[in-house]
C-alpha positions in Angstrom: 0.0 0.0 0.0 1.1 3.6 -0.8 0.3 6.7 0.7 -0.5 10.4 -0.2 2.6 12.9 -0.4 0.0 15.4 0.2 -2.2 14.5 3.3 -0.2 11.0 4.3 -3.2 8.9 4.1 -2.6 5.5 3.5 -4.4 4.7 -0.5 -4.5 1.8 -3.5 -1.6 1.3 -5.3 -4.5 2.0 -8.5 -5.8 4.9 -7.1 -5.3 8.0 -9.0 -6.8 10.7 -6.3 -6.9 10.6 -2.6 -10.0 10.4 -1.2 -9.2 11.9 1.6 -7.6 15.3 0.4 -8.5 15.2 -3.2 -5.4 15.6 -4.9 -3.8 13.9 -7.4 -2.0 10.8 -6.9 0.2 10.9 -10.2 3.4 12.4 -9.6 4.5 14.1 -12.9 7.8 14.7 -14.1 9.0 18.2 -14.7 12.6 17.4 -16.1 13.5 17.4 -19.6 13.9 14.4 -21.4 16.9 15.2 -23.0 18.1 12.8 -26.1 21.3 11.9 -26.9 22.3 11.5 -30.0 25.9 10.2 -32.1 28.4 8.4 -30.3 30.1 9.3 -27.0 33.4 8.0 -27.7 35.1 11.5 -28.4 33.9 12.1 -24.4 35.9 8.9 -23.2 39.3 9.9 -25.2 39.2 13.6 -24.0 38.3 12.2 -20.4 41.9 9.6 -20.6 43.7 12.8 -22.1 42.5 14.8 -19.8 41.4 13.2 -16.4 40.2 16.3 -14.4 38.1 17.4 -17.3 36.3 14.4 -18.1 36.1 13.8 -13.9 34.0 17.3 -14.3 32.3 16.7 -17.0 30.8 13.7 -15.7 29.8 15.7 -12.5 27.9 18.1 -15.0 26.4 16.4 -17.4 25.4 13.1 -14.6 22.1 14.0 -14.9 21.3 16.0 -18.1 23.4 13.2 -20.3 24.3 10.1 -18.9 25.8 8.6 -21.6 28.1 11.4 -21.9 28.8 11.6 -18.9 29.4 8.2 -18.2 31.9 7.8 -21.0 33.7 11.0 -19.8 33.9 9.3 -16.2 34.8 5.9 -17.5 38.0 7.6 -19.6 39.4 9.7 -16.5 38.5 6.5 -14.6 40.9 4.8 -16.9 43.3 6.9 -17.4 43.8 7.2 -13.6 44.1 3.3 -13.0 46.6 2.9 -16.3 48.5 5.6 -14.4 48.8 3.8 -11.4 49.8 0.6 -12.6 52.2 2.3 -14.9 53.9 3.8 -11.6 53.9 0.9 -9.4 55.6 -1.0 -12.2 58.5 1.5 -12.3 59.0 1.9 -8.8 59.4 -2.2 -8.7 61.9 -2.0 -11.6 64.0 0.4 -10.1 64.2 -1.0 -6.9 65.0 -4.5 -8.3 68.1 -2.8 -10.3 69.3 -1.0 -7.2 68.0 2.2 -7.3 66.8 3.7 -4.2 64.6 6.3 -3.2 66.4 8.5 -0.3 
């Protein structure tokens, strides 16, 4: 069982007003429903170029374009990782050939 946003009475799930209050039980959407079109890939190579932008592009665009958004996220996301590895693999091969960090 649901209940009413408006007066909290407890109502059918296939109710479409409260009988209690009166008001409508359909909660409309106000947001734009925002289409994306083309391919995203262009978003995922600037965001492994580019970590910090595609890190804020992904905060901007989370809601308004998802798909954008995630592929700018999923490059800097990358990108960082790759980085990473790539660092802890030097470190090992220097310290295996002597080298020493002081």
């Amino acid at each position: 069982m649901a209940y009413c946003p408006n007066c909290g009475t407890q109502v059918r799930d296939d109710q479409d007003v409260c009988l209690s209050c009166g008001k409508s039980l359909k909660t409309t959407s106000f947001k734009k429903n925002v289409q994306e079109e083309g391919s995203t890939t262009g978003y995922a190579v600037l965001g492994f170029f580019v970590p910090i932008v595609g890190l804020i592009l992904y905060l901007i665009w989370k809601e308004e374009r998802p798909r954008a958004a995630s592929s700018a996220g999923k490059g800097a996301l990358i990108s960082v990782i790759i980085g990473v590895v790539f660092y802890i693999i030097l470190i090992a091969i220097l310290m295996s050939t002597g080298y020493y960090f002081y």
